[in-house]
Structures are given as C-alpha cells and as structure tokens.
C-alpha positions as CSV (number, residue, x, y, z in Angstrom):
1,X,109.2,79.9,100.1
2,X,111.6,80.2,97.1
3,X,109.7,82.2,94.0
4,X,112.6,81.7,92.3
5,X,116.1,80.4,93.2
6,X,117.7,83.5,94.4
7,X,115.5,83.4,97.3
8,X,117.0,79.3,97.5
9,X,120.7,80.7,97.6
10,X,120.2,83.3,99.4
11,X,118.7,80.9,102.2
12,X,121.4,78.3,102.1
13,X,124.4,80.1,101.4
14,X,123.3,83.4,102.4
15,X,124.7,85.1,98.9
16,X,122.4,87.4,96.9
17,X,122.7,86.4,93.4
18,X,119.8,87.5,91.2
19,X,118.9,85.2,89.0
20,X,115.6,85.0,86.5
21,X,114.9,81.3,87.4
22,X,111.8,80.5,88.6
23,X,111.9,77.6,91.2
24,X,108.3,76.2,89.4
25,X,109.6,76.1,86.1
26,X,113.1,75.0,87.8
27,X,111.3,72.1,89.3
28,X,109.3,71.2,86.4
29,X,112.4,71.2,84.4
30,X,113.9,68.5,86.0
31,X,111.0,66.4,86.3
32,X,111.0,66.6,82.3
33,X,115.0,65.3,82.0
34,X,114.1,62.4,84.9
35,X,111.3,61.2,83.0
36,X,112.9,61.6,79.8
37,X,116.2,59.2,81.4
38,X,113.6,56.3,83.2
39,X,111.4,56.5,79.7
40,X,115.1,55.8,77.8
41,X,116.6,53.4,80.2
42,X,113.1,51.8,79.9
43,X,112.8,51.7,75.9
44,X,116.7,50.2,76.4
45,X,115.7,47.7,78.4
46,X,112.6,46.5,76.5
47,X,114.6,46.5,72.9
48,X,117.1,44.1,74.7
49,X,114.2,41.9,75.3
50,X,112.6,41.9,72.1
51,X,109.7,43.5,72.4
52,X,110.8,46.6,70.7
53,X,113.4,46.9,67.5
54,X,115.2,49.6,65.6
55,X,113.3,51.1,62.3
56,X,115.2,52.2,59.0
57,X,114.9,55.6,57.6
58,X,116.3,57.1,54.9
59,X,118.0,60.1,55.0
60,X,119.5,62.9,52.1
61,X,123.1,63.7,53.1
62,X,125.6,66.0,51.4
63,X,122.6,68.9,50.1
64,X,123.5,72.2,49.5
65,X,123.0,75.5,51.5
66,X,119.4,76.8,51.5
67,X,118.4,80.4,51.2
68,X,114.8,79.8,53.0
69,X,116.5,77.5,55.4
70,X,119.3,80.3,56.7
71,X,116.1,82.8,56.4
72,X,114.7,80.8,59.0
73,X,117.7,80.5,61.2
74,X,118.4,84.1,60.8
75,X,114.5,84.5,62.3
76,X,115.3,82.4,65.0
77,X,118.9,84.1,66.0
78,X,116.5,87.5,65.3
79,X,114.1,86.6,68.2
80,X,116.5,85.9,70.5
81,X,119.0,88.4,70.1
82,X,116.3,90.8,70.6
83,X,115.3,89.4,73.7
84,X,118.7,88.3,75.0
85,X,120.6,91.9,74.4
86,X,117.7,93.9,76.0
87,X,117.5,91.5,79.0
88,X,120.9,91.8,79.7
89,X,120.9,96.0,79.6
90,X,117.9,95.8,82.1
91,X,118.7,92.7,83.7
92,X,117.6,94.1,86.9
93,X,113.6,94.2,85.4
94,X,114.0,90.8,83.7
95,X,114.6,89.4,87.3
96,X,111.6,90.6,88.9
97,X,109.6,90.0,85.7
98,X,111.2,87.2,83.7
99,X,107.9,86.0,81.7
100,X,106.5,89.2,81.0
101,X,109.9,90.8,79.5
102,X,109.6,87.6,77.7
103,X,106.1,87.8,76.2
104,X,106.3,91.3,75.9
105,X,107.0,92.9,72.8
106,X,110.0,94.8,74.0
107,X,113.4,94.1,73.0
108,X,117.0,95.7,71.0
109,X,116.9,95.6,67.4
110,X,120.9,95.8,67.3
111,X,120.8,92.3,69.3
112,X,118.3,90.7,66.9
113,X,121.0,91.8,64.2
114,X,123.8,89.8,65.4
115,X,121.7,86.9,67.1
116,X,120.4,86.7,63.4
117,X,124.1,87.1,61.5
118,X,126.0,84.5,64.5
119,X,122.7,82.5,63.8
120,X,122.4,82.1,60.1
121,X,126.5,81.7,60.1
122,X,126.7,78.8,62.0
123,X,123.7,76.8,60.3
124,X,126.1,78.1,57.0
125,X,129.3,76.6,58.4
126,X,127.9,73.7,59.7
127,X,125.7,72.7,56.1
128,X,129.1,73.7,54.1
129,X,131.0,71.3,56.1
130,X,128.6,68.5,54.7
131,X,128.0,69.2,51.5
132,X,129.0,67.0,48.9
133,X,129.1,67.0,45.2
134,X,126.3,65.6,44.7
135,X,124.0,64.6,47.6
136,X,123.0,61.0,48.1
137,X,120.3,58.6,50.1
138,X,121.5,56.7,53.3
139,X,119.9,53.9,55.5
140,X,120.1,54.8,59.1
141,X,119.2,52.8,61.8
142,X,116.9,54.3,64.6
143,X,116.4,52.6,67.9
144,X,113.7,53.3,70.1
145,X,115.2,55.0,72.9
146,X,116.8,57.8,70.0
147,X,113.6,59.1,70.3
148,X,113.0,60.2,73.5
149,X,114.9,63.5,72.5
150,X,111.4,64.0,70.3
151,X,109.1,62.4,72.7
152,X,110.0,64.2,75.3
153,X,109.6,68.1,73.2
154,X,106.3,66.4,71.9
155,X,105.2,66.0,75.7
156,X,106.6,69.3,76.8
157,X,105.0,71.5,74.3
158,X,101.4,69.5,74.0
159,X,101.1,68.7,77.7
160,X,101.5,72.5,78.7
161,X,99.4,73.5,76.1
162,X,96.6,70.5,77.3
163,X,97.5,72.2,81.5
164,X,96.7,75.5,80.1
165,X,93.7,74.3,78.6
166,X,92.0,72.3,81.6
167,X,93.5,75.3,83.7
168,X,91.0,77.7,82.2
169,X,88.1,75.3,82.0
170,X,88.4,75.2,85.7
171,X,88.7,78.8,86.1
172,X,86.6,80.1,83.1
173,X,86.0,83.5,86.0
174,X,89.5,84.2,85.8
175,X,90.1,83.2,81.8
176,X,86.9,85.5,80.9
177,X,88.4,88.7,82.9
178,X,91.7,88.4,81.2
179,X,91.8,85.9,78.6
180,X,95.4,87.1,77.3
181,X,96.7,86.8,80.2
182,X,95.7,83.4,81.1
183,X,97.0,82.3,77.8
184,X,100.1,83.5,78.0
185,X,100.6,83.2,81.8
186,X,103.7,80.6,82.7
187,X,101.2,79.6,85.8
188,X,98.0,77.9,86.5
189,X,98.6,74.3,84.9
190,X,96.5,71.4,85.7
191,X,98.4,68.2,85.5
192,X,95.7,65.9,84.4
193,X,95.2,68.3,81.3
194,X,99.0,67.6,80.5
195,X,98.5,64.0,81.3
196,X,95.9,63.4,78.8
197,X,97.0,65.8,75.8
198,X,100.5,64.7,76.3
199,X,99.7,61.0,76.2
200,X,96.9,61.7,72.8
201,X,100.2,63.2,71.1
202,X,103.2,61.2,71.9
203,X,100.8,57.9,71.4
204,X,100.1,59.3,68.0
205,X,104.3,59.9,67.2
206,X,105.1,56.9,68.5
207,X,102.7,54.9,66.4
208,X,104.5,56.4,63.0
209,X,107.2,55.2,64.8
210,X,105.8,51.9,64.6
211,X,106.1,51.9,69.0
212,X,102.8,49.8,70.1
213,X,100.7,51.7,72.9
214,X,101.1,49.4,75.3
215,X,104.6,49.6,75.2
216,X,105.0,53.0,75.4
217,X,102.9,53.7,77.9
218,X,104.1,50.7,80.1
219,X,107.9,52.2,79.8
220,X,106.4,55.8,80.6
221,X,104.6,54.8,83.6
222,X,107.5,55.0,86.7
223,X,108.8,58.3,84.6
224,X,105.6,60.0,84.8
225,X,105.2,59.5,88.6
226,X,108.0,60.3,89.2
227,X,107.9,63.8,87.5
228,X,104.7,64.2,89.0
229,X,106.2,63.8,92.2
230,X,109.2,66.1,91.2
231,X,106.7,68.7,89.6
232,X,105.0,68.8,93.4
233,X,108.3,69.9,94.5
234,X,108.1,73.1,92.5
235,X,104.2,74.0,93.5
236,X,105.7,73.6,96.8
237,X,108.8,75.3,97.5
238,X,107.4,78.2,95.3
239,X,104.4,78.5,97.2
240,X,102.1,78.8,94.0
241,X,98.6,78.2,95.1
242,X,98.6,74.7,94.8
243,X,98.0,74.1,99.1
244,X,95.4,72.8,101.4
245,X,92.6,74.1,103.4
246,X,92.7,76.0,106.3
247,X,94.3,74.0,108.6
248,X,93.8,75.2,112.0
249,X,94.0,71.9,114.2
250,X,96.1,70.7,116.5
251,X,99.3,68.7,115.0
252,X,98.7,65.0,115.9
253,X,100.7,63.0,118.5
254,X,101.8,60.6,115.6
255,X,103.2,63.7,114.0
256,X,104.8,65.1,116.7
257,X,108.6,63.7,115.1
258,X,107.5,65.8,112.0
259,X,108.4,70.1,111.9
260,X,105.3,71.5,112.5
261,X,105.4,73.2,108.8
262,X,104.2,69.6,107.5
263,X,101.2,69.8,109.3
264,X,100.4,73.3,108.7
265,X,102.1,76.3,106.8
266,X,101.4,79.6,105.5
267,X,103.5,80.0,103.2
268,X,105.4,82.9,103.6
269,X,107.0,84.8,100.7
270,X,104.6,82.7,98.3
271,X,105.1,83.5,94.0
272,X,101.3,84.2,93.7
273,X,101.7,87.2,96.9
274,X,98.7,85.5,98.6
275,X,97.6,86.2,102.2
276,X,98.8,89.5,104.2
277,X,101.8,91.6,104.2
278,X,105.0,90.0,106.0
279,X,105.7,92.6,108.6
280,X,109.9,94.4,107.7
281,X,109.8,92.2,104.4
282,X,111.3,94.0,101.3
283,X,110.6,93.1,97.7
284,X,108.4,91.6,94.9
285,X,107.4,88.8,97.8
286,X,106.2,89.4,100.6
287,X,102.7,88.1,101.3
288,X,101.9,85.1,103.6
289,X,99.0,83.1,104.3
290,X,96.7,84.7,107.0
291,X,96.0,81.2,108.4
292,X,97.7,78.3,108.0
293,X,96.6,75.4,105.5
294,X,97.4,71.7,105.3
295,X,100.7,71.5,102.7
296,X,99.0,69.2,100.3
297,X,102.3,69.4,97.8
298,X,104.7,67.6,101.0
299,X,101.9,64.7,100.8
300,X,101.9,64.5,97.3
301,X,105.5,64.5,96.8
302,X,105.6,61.7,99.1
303,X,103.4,59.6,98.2
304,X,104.2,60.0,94.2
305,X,107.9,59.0,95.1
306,X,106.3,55.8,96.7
307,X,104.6,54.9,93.8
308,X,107.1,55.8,91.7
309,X,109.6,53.2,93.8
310,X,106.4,50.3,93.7
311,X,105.8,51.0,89.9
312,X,110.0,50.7,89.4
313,X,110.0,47.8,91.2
314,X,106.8,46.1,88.9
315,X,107.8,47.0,85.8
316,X,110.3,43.7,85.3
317,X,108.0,41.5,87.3
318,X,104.8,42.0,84.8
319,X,105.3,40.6,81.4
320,X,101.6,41.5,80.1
321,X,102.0,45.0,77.6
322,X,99.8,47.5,79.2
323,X,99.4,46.1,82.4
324,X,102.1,48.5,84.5
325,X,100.3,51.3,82.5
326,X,96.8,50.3,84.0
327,X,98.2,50.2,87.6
328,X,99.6,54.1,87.5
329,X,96.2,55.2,86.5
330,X,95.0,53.4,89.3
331,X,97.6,54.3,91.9
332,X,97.6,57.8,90.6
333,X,93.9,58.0,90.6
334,X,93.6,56.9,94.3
335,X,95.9,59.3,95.6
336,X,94.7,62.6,93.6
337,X,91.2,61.5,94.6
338,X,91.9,61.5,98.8
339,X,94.4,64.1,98.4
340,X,91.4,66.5,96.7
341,X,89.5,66.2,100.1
342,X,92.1,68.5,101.4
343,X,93.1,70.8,98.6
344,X,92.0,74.1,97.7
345,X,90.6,73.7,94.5
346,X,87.0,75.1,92.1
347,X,84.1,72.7,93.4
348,X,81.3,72.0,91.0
349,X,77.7,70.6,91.9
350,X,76.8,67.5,90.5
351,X,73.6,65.6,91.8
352,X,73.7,67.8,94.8
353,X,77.5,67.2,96.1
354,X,80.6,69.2,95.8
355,X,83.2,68.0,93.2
356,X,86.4,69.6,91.8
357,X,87.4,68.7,88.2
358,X,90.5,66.6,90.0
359,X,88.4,64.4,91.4
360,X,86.2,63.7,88.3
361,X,89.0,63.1,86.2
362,X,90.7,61.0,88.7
363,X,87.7,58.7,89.4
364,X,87.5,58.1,85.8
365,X,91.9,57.3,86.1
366,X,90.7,54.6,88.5
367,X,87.8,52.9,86.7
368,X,89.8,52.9,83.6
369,X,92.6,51.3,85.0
370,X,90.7,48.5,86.6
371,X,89.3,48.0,83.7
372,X,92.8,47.7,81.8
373,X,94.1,45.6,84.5
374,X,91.3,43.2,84.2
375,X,90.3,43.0,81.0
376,X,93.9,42.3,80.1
377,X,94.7,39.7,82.9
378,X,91.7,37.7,81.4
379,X,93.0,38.0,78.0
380,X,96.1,36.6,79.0
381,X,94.9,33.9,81.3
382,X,92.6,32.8,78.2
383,X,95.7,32.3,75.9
384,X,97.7,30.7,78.8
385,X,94.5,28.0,79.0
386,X,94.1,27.5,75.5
C-alpha cells in the first residue's frame, strides 16, 4: 500500500523523496478535475444543441483599490505564510503528519508577515492595473460550461462537508469519543453523503444560473461515475479501511488468470495502521491485516469504470432531460447494494435483518431511479401520441 506517494515512488523508481501528499486525497483530486472536464465537455456539447444558452451579467470594471478588500488578502497571504514557512523549517514533521500540522494551531509569524505583504501587493498591483477614471457597467456573456470552475468548488467543499456528515452518523461511537477529531479529520467520508449534499447545492447554483435540473444532472452523470470509480482508486492503493470481509477461501478456478491479491489482500502498510506489526518494517506504516479480506475497492473500481463507459456511450443516444440521470442512480444503486454484501461496514437492525446505511441509501438510489426512468418515458411517450 501507498499512504502517501512517497511510498508510490519509492516502489516504482526506488528513490526516497518525502513528500506530504496523501495518495487518498491524491486520488480524490483527480477524480474532482475528470469530473469537472466530462461535466464541461458535456455542458459544451449540450449548448451546441440548444438545449442550454449563455446568460448576461453585468459587471463593474475599472473600481478603485479597497482597504477592506487588501485587509482580506493580507488575511489570506497571513494564514498561509504561517503555515507554509513553518512547514518548510520542520518539513520532516509535516511529512509524517501533513493534516495535523495543518489543523494545528502551530505556525511562524515572520511567514504570515510576508505571505500577507506578497499577498496584499499583488491583489494591489493587479486592481491598479485596472482601474480607470471612473469605473463603468459592462455586459458579459457567460456560457454554461464557464461555470464549472464554481460548480466544481461548490461540489468539493459541500460534498466533503455532506461525507463528513453521513460519516459520523454511521459511526456516532467514534464521533462521541472524539468529536474534534472526527470533524476535522481528512478521513472517514461516506460518498453517498457527498452525493446527496453535493447535488442539493450545485442544483441550487445552477438554478440562479438559470441551468434546468435535468440538464445538469444528465451532463453530470458519466463524470460522477467516473470520479467514483477514480475516488475507489485512492481507498485502495492507500489501504484506508474501506476493504472486505475476511476472506479466507480458496481463489476460484475462473480467477486463477488474476494475481492472487484481487481475491484476497491484507493490506500491508495500510494509512489507518490496521491489523499486526509487519515483521523488519520501519516507519509511521507498518501494520497489515492479520487475515486477508476480499479487496472490495478493485471491484468497485471496475465496475464504476464500466458504467462510466455505458453511461458515456448513452448520453447522446437519449434525448429525454433527466433520463441518463435516472439510469446512474440505478446503475450506481445496483452495484453499491451487492458490493455491501461483502464490505466491512456499521450494520443496523431493521425488522430483524442486518443493514449498513450503504445499502439503505442505495436501495432508495434504485427505486428512485426507476421511478425517474418511468415516470419520464411515459411523459414523453404521451406527448409523442398526442
């Protein structure tokens, strides 16, 4: 496993170069930037057919330089600095312990200084450069796909926060013993807590926007497979928890092509330190699995790049707004459902059977989305009759 991506270098190239990315956040990363490029090549594609069209804003140009806006830049260059200077004189701790140097309170005043002044200067030189006389009110033109720099911020920051969210409402023993902690934690995200926050808020900034529902969520669909699929990736290759059940069968015959790690792995080196000690291993990771479990995340990956190619190759072939939206909940439903049957994950009673919050949420994907795909056929068979 690969905690973060020295332990990846290391292993191909065999160089040591310490480095305080983590190969989760690595991974999650660039599932946000793929995403972000099939949601723009998507909104492209849909303006050139009509069924979107650029909006007209206006805009101020040409104002002068604000005091309480170069406050606020200086605040910004402040924070950083702080952090950025004391990192790099004890880069060796920021390594091992990236997020907690991070969220700590800890820093170098001096470097708050100058981020502040080379912070505040810039924003100075660059509103100096465009202030005019007297400032005045443009038309600009914005087109759809210009806002998938926003969108894509808007989904970041309120689908984390919705993970975080679902993550402690599935693990409310953990969140009560260190509710800090949780909070701030960069890990333990559930995805269908980001799915569903994310989609509430960039819905709502699309719609001032004046981007129908449908439409967006149709030209999201393929991108937020496929970022599921990439965001697998990282669970995997970091080893953070996110695995199978014990797994101590034998591999099957129609596997026997397959390295024996994709039917059962434990993990070794794992971010989370889970299992026993690795015997002569030396550093912050060095646990492996005492048994081995299925590697759920391999599965996953490859079935949410499948779906991701079938929902790529729909998207031009159904012309009815919502529809391609309706199938990924159902696809996606389907394969968190069977996949929980094999995952390690909190198991609540309900009417005396075993349940995970996955599945729940998941079975409800699945009814939904038959009843989007449905209820919208018949609507448009009715108009195509009548």
């Amino acid at each position: 496993m690969y905690p973060n991506i020295s332990y990846l270098l290391n292993d191909l190239f065999g160089i040591n170069i310490p480095l305080p990315i983590q190969t989760f956040g690595f991974f999650v990363a660039i599932a946000f930037l793929l995403s972000s490029w099939t949601l723009s090549l998507e909104l492209k594609r849909k303006e050139e057919e009509g069924l979107l069209s650029a909006t007209k804003r206006k805009k101020i140009i040409g104002n002068k330089v604000s005091p309480q806006g170069l406050i606020v830049q200086a605040i910004v260059g402040f924070l950083v600095g702080y952090k950025l200077l004391y990192s790099g004189l004890n880069y060796s701790d920021f390594v091992n312990n990236p997020q907690g140097m991070i969220l700590s309170n800890e820093g170098h005043f001096v470097g708050g200084l100058i981020g502040a002044f080379i912070n505040a200067s810039m924003k100075y030189r660059e509103v100096k450069k465009e202030e005019l006389e007297k400032p005045k009110t443009i038309t600009e033109t914005v087109h759809p796909y210009q806002l998938v720099g926003n969108i894509t911020m808007i989904a970041a920051i309120s689908g984390i926060i919705g993970a975080k969210l679902f993550h402690n409402l599935e693990n409310l023993d953990e969140f009560m013993a260190d509710p800090i902690g949780q909070l701030l934690s960069f890990s333990g995200l559930t995805f269908y807590g980001g799915l569903i926050c994310g989609a509430i808020a960039v819905i709502y900034y699309t719609k001032k926007h004046g981007i129908n529902y449908k439409i967006i969520s149709d030209a999201a669909a393929p991108g937020l497979m496929l970022a599921y699929g990439i965001g697998r990736m990282g669970c995997h290759f970091s080893g953070d928890g996110d695995w199978g059940i014990t797994n101590l069968a034998p591999k099957p015959e129609w596997m026997s092509f397959l390295p024996e790690w994709t039917w059962a792995y434990t993990y070794p080196n794992n971010v989370i330190n889970a299992g026993v000690p690795i015997e002569g291993c030396v550093g912050n990771y060095c646990n492996e699995l005492l048994y081995p479990v299925f590697p759920t995340p391999i599965y996953e990956i490859a079935m949410a790049l499948a779906l991701f190619g079938l929902l790529w190759a729909l998207r031009k072939r159904i012309n009815i707004a919502g529809m391609l939206f309706g199938i990924y909940m159902i696809v996606n439903g389907l394969e968190r459902f069977f996949i929980e049957k094999i995952r390690v994950n909190t198991k609540y009673i309900i009417f005396e059977k075993e349940i995970t919050q996955a599945e729940l949420i998941s079975f409800g994907l699945i009814i939904t989305g038959i009843i989007i795909v449905y209820r919208l056929y018949a609507i448009h068979r009715k108009k195509v009759i009548t």
